[in-house]
C-alpha positions as CSV (number, residue, x, y, z in Angstrom):
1,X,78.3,109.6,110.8
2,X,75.1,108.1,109.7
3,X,73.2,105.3,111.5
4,X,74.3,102.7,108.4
5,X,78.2,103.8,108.7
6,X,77.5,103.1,112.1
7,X,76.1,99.4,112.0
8,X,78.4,98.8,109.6
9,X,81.3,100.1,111.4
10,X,80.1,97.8,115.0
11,X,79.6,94.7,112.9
12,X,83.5,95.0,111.0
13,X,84.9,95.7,114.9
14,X,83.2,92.4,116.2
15,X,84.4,90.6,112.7
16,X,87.8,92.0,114.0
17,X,87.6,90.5,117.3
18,X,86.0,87.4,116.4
19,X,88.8,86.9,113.5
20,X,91.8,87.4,116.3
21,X,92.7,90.7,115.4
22,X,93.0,91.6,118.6
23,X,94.9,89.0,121.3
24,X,92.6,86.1,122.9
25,X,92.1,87.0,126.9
26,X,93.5,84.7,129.1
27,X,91.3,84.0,131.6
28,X,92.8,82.5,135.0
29,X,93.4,83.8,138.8
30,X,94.3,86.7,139.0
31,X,97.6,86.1,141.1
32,X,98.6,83.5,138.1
33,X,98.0,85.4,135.5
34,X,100.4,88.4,134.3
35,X,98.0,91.5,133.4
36,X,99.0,94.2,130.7
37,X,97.4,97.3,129.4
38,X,98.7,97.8,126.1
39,X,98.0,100.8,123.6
40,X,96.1,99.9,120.4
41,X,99.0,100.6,117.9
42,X,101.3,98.4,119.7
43,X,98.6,94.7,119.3
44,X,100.2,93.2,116.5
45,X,103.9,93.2,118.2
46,X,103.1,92.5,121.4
47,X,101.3,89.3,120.3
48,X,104.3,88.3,118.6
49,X,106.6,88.9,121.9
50,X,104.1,87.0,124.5
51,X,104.5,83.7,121.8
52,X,108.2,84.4,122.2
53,X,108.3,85.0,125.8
54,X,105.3,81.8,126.1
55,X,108.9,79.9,125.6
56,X,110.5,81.0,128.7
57,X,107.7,81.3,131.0
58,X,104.3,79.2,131.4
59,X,102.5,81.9,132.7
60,X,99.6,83.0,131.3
61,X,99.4,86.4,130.2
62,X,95.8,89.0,129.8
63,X,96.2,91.5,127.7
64,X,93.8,94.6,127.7
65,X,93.7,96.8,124.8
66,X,92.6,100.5,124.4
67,X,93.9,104.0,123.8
68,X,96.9,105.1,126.4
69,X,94.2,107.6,127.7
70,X,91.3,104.9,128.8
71,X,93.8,102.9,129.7
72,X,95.8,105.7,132.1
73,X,92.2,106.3,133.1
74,X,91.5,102.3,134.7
75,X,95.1,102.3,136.1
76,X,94.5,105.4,137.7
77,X,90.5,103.7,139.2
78,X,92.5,100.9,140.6
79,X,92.6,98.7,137.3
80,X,94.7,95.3,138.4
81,X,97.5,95.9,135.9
82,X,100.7,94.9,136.4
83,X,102.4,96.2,133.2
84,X,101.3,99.6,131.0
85,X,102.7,99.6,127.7
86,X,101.5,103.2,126.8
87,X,101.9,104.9,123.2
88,X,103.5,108.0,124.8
89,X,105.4,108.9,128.0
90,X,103.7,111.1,129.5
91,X,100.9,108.6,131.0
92,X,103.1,106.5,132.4
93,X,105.0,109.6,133.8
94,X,102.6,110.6,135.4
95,X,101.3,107.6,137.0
96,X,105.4,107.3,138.8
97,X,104.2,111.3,140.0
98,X,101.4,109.6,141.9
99,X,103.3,107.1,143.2
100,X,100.9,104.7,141.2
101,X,104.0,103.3,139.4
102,X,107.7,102.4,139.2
103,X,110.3,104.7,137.8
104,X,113.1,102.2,138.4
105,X,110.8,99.8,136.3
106,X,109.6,102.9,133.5
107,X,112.0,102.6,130.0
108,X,110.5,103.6,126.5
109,X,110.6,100.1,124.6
110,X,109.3,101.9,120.9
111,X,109.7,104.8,119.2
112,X,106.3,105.0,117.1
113,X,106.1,106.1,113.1
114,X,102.8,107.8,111.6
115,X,101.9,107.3,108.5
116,X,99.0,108.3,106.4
117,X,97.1,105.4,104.2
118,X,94.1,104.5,102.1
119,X,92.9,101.2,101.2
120,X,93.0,101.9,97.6
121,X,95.8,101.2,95.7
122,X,98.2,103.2,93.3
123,X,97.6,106.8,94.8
124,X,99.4,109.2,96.7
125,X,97.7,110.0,99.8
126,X,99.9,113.0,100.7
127,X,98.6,114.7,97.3
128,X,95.0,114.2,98.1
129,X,95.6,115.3,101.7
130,X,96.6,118.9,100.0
131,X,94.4,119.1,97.1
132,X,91.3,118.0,99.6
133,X,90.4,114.9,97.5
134,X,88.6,113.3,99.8
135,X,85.6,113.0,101.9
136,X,86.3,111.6,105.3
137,X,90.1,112.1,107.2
138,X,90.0,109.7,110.2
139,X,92.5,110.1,112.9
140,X,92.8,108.9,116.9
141,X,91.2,111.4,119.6
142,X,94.0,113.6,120.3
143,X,93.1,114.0,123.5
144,X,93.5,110.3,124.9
145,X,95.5,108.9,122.2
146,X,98.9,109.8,121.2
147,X,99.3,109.2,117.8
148,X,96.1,111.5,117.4
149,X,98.1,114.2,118.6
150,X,100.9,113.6,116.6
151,X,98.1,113.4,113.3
152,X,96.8,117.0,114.8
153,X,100.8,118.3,114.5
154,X,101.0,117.2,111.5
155,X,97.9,119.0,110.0
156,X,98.6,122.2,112.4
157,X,102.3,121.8,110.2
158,X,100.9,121.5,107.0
159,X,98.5,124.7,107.5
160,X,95.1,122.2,107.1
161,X,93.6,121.3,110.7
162,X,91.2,124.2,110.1
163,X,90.6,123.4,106.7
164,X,89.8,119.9,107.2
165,X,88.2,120.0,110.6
166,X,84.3,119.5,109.4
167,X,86.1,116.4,107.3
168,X,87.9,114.1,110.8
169,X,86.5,111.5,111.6
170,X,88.0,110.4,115.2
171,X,87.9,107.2,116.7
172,X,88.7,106.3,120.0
173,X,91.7,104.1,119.7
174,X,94.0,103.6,116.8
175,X,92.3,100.6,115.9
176,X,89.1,102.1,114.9
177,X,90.8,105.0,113.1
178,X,92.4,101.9,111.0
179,X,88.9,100.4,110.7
180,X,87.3,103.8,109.6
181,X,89.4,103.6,106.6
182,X,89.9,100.1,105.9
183,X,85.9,100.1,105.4
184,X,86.0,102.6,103.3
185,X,84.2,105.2,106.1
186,X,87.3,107.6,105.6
187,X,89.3,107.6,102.2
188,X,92.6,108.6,104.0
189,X,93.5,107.8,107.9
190,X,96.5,108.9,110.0
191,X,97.8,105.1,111.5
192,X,100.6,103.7,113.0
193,X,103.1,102.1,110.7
194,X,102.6,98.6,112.6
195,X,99.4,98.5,111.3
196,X,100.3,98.0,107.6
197,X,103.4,95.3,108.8
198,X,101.9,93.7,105.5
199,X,101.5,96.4,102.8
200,X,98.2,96.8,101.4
201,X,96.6,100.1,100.2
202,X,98.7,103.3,99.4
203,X,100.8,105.1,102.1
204,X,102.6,108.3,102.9
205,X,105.5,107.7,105.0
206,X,104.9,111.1,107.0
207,X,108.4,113.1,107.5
208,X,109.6,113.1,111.2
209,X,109.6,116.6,111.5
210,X,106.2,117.0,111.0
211,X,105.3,116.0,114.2
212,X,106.9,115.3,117.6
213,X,108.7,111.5,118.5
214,X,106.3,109.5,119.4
215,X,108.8,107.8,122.3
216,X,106.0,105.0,124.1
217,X,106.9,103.8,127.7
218,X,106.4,101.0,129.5
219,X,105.9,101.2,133.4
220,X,105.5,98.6,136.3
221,X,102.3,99.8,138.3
222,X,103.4,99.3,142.0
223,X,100.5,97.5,143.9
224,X,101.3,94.5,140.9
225,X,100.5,90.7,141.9
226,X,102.9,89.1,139.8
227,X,105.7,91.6,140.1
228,X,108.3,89.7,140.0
229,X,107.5,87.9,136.5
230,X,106.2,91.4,135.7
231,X,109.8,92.5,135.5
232,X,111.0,89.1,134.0
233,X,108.6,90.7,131.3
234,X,110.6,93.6,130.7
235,X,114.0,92.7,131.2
236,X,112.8,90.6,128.2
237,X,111.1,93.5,126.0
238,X,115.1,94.6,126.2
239,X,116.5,91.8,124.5
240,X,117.8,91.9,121.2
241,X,115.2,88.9,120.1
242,X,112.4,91.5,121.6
243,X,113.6,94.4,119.9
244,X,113.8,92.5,116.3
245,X,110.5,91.8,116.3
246,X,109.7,95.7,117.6
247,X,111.3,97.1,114.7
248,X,110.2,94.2,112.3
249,X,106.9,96.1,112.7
250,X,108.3,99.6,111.8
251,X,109.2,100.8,115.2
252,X,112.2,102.5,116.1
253,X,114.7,101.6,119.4
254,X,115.4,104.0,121.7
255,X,119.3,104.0,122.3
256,X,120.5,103.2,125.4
257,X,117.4,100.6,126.2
């Protein structure tokens, strides 16, 4: 990327977080306040559950946003989570194997959807994915963000990861794979379906068997201050009025939860 993609890109990621596109810190003590790690795809809904759940509960609520790999990563350096809402299940999984988590308290809450988008209007992104129409391809880091992987599978399906590999453009979290393309820094980007709840742009709605579930856990981390609201939180991510506003955004429930 050149120096001027780069400016450009920092200054659109502070007008993102200085426009609340990302949830407002909460800043309080830290055995009042309720303290969740949440993957980047999942921002949008989980602001929308905390207003809900604001009703039940006066507790103030952090949220810390990231890709489930960083995130994993400060749990695992003694972060002072209480909650881990991760994009996959392996991370959370393995955070029960080190006894740095609860598996009584570890359900998967969302089943994710990729899809592949441009900003532009009236085109099909799938046909310019296989005729190589475009310049830049962004997609999440595969190797700390899930739904990177899944964008991988999906080229490794089609026969194009090769092909296109000089092309990706990877950012670290979801977000900034949605804010390479949404500048215009990639013409087509491999996003979550949450983050076009409100349809702008041109998408591919990427068949299932392309790439592998994308089944995102939630786990209690075990040394958490507010536990016992920490779990209230939960128990409440399995309501029906939590799980409306889950698939409003284009998720998918697993059954059983």
């Amino acid at each position: 990327m050149t120096k001027g993609h780069t400016v450009h890109l920092h200054f659109l990621i502070l007008c993102y977080l200085l426009l609340g596109g990302l949830p407002k810190l909460v800043h309080g003590n830290s055995k009042s306040t309720l303290n969740i790690a949440v993957a980047s795809n999942f921002v949008s809904p989980m602001k929308k559950l905390i207003d809900l759940f604001a009703i039940k509960s006066s507790t103030p609520i952090k949220l810390s946003v990231g890709s489930s790999g960083s995130l994993h990563a400060q749990i695992v350096n003694g972060a002072p989570f209480e909650l881990f809402f991760s994009a996959d299940q392996e991370k959370p999984s393995s955070l029960v194997a080190a006894n740095l988590a609860s598996k009584k308290h570890q359900h998967t809450y969302a089943i994710g959807r990729l899809v592949l988008w441009s900003s532009k209007n009236n085109i099909d992104p799938h046909e310019l994915l296989l005729a190589g129409s475009f310049t830049k391809l962004a997609l999440a880091n595969p190797e700390v963000a899930p739904y990177g992987e899944a964008a991988v599978s999906v080229l490794r399906s089609l026969r194009l990861y090769e092909k296109y590999r000089g092309r990706q453009v990877q950012g670290q979290n979801i977000a900034q794979t949605y804010l390479y393309t949404s500048s215009g820094n990639a013409q087509l980007g491999f996003i979550s379906a949450s983050q076009n709840e409100k349809p702008r742009g041109s998408t591919w709605n990427i068949p299932s068997s392309l790439y592998q579930p994308i089944k995102q856990d939630v786990v209690l981390i075990n040394k958490a201050d507010n536990s016992k609201i920490a779990i209230q939180f939960l128990e409440f991510i399995k309501s029906n009025e939590a799980k409306a506003i889950i698939m409003h955004y284009g998720y998918g429930i697993a059954s059983g939860t």
